[in-house]
Backbone as a chain_set.jsonl record, in Angstrom:
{"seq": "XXXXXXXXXXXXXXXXXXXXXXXXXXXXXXXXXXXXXXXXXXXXXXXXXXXXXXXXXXXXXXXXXXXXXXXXXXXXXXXXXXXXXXXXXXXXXXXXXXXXXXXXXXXXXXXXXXXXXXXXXXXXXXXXXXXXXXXXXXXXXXXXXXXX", "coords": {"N": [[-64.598, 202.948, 52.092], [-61.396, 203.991, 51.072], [-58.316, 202.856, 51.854], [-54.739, 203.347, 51.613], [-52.453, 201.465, 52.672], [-48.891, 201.299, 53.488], [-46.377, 198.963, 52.32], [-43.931, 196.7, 52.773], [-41.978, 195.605, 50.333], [-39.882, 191.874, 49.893], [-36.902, 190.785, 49.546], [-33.976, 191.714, 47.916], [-34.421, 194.695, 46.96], [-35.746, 195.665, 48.837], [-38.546, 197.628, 48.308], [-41.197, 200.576, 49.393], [-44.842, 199.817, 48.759], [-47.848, 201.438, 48.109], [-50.501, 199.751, 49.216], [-53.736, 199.274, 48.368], [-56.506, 199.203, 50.927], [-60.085, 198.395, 51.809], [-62.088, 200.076, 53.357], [-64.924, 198.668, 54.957], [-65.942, 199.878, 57.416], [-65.779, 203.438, 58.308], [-62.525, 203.97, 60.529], [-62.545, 205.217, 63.772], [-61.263, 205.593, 65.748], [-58.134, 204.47, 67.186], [-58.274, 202.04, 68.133], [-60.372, 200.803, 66.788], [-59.174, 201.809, 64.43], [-56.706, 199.529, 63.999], [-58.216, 197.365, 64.813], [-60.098, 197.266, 62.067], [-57.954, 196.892, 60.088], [-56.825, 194.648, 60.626], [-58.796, 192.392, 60.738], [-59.533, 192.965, 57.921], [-57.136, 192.274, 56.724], [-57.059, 189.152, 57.703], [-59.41, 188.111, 56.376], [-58.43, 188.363, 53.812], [-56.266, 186.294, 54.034], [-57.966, 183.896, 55.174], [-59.096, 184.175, 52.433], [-56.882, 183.374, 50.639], [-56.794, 180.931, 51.882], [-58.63, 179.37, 50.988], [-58.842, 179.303, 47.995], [-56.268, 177.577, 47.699], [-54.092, 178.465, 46.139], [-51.746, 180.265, 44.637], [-50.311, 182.423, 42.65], [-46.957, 183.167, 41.286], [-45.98, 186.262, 40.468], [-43.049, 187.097, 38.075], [-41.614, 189.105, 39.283], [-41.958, 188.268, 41.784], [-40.946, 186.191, 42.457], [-38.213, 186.264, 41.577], [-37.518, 188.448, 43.862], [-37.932, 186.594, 45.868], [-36.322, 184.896, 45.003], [-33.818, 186.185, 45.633], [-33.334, 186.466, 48.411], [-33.254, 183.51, 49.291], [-34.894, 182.151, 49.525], [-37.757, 180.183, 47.855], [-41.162, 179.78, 47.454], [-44.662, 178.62, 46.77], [-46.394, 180.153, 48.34], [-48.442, 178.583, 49.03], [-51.14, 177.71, 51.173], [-50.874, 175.147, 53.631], [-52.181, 174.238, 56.102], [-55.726, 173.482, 56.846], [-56.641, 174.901, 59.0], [-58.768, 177.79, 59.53], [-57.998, 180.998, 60.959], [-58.11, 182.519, 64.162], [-60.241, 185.529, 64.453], [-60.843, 187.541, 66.409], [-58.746, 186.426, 68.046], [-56.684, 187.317, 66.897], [-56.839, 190.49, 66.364], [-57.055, 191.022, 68.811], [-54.219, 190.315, 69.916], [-53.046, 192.202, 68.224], [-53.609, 194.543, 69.123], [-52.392, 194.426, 71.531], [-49.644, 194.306, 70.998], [-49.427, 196.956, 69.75], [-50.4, 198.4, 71.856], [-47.872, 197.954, 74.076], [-46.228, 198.935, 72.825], [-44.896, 197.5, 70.532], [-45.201, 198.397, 67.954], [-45.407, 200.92, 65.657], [-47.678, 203.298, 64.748], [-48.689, 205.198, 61.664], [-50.077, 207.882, 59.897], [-50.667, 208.999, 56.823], [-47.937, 210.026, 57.007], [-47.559, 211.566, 59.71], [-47.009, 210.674, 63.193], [-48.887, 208.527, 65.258], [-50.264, 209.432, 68.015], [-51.258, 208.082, 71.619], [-52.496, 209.415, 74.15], [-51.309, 208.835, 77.453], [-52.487, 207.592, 81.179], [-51.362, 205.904, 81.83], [-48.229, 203.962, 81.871], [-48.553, 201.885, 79.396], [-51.432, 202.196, 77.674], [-54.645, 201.835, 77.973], [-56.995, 199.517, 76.589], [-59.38, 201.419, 76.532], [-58.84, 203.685, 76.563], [-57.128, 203.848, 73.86], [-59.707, 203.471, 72.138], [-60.884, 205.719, 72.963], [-59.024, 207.314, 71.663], [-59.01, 210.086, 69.175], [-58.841, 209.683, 65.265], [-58.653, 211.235, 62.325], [-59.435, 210.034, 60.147], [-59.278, 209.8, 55.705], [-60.276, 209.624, 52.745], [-58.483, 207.258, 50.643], [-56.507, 208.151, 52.334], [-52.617, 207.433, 53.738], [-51.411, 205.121, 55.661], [-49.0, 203.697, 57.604], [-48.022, 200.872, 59.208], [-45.387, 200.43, 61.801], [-43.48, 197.777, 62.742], [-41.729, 197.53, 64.993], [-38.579, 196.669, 66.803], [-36.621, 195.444, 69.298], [-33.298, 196.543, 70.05], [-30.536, 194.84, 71.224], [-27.701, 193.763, 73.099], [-24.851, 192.431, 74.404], [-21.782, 193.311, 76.176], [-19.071, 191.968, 76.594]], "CA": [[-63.541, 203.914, 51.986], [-60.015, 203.285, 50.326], [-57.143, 203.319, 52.083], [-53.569, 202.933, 51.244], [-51.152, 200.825, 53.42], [-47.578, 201.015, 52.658], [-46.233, 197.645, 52.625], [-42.518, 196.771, 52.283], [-41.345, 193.93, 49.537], [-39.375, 190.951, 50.186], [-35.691, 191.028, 48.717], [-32.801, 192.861, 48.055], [-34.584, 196.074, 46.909], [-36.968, 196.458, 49.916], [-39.29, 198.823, 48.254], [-41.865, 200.133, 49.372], [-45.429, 200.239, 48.036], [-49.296, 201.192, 48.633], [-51.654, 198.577, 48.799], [-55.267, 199.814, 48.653], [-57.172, 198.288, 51.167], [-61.078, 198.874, 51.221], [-62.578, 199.648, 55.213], [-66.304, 198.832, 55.166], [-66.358, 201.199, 58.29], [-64.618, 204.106, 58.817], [-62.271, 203.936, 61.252], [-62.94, 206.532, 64.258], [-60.491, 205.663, 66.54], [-56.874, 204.019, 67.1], [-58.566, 200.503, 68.473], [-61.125, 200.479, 65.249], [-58.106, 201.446, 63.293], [-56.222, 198.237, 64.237], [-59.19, 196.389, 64.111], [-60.644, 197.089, 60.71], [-57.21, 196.297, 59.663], [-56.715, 192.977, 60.706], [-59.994, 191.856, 60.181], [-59.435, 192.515, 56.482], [-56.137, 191.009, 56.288], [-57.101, 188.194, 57.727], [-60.284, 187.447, 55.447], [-57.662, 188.114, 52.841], [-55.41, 185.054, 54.344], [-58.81, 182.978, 54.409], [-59.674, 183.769, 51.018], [-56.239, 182.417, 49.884], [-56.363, 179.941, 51.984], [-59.881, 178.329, 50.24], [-58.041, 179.003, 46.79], [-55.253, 176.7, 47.742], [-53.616, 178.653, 45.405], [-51.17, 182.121, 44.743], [-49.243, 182.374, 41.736], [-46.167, 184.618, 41.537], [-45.133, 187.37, 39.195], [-41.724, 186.57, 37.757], [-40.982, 189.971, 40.49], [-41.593, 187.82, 43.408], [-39.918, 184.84, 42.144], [-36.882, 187.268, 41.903], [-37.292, 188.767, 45.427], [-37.587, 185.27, 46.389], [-34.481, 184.008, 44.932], [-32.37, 187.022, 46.634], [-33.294, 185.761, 50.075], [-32.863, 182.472, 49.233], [-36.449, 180.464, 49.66], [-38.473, 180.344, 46.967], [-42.096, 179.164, 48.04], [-45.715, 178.958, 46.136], [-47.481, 180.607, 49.136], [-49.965, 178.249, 49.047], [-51.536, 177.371, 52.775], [-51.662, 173.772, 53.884], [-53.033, 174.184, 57.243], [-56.962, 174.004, 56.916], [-57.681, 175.477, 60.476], [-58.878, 179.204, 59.891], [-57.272, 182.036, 62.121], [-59.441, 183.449, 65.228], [-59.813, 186.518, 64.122], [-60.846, 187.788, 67.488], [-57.606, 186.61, 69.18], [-55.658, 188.247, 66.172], [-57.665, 191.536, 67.1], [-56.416, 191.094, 70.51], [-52.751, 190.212, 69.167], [-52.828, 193.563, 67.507], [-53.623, 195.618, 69.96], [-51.483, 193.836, 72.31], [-48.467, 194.806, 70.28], [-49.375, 198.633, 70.044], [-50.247, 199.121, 73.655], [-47.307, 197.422, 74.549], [-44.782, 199.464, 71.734], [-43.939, 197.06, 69.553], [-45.661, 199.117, 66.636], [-45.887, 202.236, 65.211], [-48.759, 203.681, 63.151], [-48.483, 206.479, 60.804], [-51.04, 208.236, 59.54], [-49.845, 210.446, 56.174], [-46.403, 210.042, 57.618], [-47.605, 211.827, 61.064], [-46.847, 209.687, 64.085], [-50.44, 208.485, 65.897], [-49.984, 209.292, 69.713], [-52.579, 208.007, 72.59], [-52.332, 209.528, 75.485], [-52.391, 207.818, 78.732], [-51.497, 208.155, 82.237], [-50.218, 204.716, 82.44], [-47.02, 203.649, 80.443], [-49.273, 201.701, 78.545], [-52.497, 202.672, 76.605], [-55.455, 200.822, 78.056], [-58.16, 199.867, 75.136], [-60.189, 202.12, 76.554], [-58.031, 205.031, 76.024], [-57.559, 203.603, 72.408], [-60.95, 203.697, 72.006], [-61.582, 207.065, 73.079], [-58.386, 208.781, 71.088], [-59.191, 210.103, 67.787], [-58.331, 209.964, 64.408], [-58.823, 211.656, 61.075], [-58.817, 208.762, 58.541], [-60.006, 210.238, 54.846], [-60.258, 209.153, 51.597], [-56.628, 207.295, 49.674], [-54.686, 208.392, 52.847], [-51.358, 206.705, 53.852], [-51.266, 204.239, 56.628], [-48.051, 202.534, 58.05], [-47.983, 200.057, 60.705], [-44.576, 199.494, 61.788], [-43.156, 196.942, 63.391], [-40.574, 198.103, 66.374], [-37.65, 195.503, 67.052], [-35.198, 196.375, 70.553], [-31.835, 196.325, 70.241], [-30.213, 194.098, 72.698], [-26.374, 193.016, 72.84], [-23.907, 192.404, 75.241], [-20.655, 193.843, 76.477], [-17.836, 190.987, 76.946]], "C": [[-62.244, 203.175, 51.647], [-59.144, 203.655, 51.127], [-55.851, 202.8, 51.809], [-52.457, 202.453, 52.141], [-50.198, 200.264, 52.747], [-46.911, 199.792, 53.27], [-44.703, 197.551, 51.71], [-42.486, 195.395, 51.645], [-40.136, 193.133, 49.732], [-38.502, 191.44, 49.159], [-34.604, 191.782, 48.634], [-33.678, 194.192, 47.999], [-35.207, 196.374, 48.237], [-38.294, 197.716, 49.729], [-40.353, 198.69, 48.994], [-43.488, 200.131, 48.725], [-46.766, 199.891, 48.614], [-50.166, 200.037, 48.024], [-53.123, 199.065, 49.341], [-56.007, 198.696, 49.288], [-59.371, 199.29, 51.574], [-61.433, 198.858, 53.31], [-63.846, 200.102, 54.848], [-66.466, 200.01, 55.953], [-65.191, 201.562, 58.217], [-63.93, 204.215, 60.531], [-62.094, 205.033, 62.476], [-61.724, 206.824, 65.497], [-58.9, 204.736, 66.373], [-57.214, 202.659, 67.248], [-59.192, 200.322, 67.044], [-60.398, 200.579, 64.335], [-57.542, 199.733, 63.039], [-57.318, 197.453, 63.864], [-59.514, 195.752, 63.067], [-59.269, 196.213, 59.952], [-57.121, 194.868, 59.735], [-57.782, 192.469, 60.397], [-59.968, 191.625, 58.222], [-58.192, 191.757, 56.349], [-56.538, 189.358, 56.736], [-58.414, 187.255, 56.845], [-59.449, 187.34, 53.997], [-57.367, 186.873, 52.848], [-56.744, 183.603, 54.308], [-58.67, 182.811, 53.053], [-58.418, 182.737, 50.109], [-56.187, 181.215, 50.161], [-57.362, 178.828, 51.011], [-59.804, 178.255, 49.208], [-57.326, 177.865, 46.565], [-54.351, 177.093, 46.541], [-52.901, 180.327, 45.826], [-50.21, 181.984, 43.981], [-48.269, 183.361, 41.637], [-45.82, 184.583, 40.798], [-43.536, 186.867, 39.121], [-40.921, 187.601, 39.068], [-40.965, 189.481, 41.438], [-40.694, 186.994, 43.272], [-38.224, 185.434, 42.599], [-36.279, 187.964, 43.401], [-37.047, 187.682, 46.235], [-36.378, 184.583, 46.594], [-33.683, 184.729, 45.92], [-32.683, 186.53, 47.943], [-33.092, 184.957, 50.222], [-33.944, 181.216, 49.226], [-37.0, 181.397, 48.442], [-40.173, 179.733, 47.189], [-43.439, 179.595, 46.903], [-46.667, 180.014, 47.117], [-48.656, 180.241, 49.438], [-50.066, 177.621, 50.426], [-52.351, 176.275, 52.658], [-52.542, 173.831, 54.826], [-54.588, 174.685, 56.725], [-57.56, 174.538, 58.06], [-57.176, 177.352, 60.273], [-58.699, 180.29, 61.462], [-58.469, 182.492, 62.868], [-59.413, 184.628, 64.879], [-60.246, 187.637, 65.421], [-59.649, 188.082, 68.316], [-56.245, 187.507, 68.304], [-56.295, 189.919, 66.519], [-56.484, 191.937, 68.568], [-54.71, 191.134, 70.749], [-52.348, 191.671, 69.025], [-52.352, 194.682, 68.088], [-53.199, 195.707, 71.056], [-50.423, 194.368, 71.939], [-48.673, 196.054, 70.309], [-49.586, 199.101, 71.17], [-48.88, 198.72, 74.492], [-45.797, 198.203, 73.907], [-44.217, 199.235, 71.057], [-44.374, 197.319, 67.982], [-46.165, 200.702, 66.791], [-47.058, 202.441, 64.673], [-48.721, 205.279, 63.104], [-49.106, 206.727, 59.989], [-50.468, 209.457, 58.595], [-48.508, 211.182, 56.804], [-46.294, 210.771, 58.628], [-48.052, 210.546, 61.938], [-48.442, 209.702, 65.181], [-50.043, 208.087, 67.278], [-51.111, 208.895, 70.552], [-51.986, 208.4, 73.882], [-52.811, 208.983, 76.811], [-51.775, 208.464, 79.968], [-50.996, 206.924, 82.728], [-49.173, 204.853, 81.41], [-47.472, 203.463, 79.265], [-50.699, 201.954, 78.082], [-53.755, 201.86, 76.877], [-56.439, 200.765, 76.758], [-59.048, 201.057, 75.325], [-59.616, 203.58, 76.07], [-57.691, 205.021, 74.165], [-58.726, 203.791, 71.639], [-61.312, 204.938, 71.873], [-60.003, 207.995, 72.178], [-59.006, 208.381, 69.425], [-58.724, 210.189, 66.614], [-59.148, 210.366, 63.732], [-58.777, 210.806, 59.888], [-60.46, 209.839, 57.576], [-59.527, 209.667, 54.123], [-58.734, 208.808, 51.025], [-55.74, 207.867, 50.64], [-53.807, 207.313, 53.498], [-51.396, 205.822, 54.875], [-49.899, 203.792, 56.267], [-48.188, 202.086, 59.33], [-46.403, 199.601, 60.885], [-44.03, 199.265, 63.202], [-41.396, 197.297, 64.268], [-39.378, 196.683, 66.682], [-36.439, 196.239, 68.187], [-34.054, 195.686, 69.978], [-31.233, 195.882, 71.046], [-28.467, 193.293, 72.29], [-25.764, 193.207, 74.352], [-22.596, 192.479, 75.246], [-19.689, 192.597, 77.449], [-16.646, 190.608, 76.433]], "O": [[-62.049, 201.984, 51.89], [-59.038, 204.874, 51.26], [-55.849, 201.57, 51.759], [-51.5, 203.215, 52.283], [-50.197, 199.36, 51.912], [-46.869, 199.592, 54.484], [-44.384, 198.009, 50.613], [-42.832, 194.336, 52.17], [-39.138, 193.854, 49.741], [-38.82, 192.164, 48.216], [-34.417, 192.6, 49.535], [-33.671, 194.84, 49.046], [-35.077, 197.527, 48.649], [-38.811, 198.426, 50.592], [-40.782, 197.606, 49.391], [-43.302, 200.745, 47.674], [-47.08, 198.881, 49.244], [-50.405, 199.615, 46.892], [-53.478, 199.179, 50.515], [-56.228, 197.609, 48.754], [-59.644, 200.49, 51.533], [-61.145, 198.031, 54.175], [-64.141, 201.252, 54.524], [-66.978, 201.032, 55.494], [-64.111, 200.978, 58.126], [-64.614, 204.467, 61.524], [-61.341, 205.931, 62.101], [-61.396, 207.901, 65.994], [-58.652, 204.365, 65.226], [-56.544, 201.894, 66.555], [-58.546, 199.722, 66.186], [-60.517, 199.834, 63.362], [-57.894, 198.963, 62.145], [-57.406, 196.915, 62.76], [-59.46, 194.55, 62.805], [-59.429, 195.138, 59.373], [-57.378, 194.089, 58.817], [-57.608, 191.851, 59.347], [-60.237, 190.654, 57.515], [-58.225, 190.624, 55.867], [-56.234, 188.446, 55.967], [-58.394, 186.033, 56.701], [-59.696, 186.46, 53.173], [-57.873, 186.126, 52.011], [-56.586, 182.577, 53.647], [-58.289, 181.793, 52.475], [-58.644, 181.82, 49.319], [-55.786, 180.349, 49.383], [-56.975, 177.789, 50.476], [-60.458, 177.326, 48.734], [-57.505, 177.155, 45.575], [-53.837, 176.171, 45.908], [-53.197, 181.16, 46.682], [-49.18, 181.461, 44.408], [-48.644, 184.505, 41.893], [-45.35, 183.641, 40.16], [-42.963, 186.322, 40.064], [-39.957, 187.19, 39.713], [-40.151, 189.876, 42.273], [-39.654, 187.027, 43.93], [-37.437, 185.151, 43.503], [-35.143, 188.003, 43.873], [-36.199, 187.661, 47.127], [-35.733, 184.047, 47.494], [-33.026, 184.205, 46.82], [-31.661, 186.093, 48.471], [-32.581, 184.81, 51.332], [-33.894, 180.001, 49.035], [-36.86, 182.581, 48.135], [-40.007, 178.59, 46.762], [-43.37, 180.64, 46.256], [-47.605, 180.619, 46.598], [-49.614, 180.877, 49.876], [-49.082, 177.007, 50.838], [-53.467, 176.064, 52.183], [-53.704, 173.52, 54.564], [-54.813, 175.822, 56.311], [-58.78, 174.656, 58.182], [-56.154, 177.979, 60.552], [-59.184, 180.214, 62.591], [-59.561, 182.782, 62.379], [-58.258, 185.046, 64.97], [-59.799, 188.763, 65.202], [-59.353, 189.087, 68.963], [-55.266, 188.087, 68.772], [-55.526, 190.341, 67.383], [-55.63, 192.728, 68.97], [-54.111, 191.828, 71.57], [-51.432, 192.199, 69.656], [-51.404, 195.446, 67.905], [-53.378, 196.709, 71.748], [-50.079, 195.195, 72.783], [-47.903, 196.545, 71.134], [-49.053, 200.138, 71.563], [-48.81, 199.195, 75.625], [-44.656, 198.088, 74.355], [-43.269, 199.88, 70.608], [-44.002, 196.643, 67.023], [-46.877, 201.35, 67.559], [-47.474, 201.502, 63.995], [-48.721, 206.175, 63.948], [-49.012, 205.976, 59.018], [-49.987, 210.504, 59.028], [-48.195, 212.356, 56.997], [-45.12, 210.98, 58.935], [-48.933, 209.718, 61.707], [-48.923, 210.707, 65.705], [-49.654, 206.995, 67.692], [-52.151, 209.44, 70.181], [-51.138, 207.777, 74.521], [-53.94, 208.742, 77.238], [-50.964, 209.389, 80.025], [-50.351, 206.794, 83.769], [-49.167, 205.576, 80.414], [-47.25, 204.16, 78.275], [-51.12, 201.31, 79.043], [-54.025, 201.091, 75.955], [-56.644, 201.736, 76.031], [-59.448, 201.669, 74.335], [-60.118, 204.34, 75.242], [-57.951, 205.944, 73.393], [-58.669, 204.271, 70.507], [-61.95, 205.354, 70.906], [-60.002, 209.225, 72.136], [-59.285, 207.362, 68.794], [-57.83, 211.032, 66.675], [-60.332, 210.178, 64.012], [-58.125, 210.975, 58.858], [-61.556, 210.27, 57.935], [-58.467, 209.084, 54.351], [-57.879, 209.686, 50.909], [-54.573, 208.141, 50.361], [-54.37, 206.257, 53.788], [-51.923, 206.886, 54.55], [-49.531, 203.538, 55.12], [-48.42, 202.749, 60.341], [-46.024, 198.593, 60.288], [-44.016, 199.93, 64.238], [-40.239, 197.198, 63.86], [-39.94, 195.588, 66.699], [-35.677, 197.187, 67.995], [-33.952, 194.535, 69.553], [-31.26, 196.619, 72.031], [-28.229, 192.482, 71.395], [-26.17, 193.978, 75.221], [-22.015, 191.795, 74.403], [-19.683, 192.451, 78.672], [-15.949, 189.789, 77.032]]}, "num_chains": 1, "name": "protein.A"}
């Protein structure tokens, strides 16, 4: 099944734009959501890494410059990611609040009766994932300053 996660670009513009990613299984719940996800990104991040390669469009180069680093993207480190403890990472961060997910730009709630969302409750809430629809995962940041 195809789905589309909107993914924001580096640079002044910030656009943003779907990236079709492919989920062997469909995902049935909010934990298998997360899951499937990372699991493919991170065979992605293998695959470049055993390339040793990633050439960029004159558009990244450009997004590049406006921020100020310019980099090949190519990955020295040869020690492949756990993809287990990234799993666990994941779903660490959404039970915890520091991500959204948005499903066809409706907000994906789990109900719990703790604060936080045990897996199991992840597990058991459901989603609707179908064919080419929208995914966002985003990333939550607190606001924190002080008065002096």
């Amino acid at each position: 099944m195809i789905v589309l996660v909107n993914q924001k670009s580096i640079g002044k513009n910030k656009k943003i734009r779907s990236v079709p990613l492919e989920y062997k299984k469909v995902p049935l719940n909010v934990y298998e959501l997360i899951e499937e996800t990372v699991r493919i990104m991170v065979d992605a991040f293998i695959e470049r890494m055993r390339k040793k390669e990633a050439p960029l469009t004159e558009e990244q180069i450009r997004d590049l410059a406006d921020i100020g680093r310019v980099s090949f993207g190519i990955v020295y480190n040869d020690a492949e990611p756990d993809v287990d403890k990234a799993v666990e990472t994941a779903v660490t961060a959404y039970r915890d609040g520091l991500v959204a997910i948005f499903i066809n730009d409706e907000l994906v709630e789990v109900s719990s009766k703790e604060p936080t969302p045990t897996p199991e409750e992840l597990k058991e809430s459901k989603i609707d994932l179908k064919e080419n629809d929208r995914i966002s995962f985003v990333r939550l940041t607190m606001l924190a300053g002080r008065i002096w």
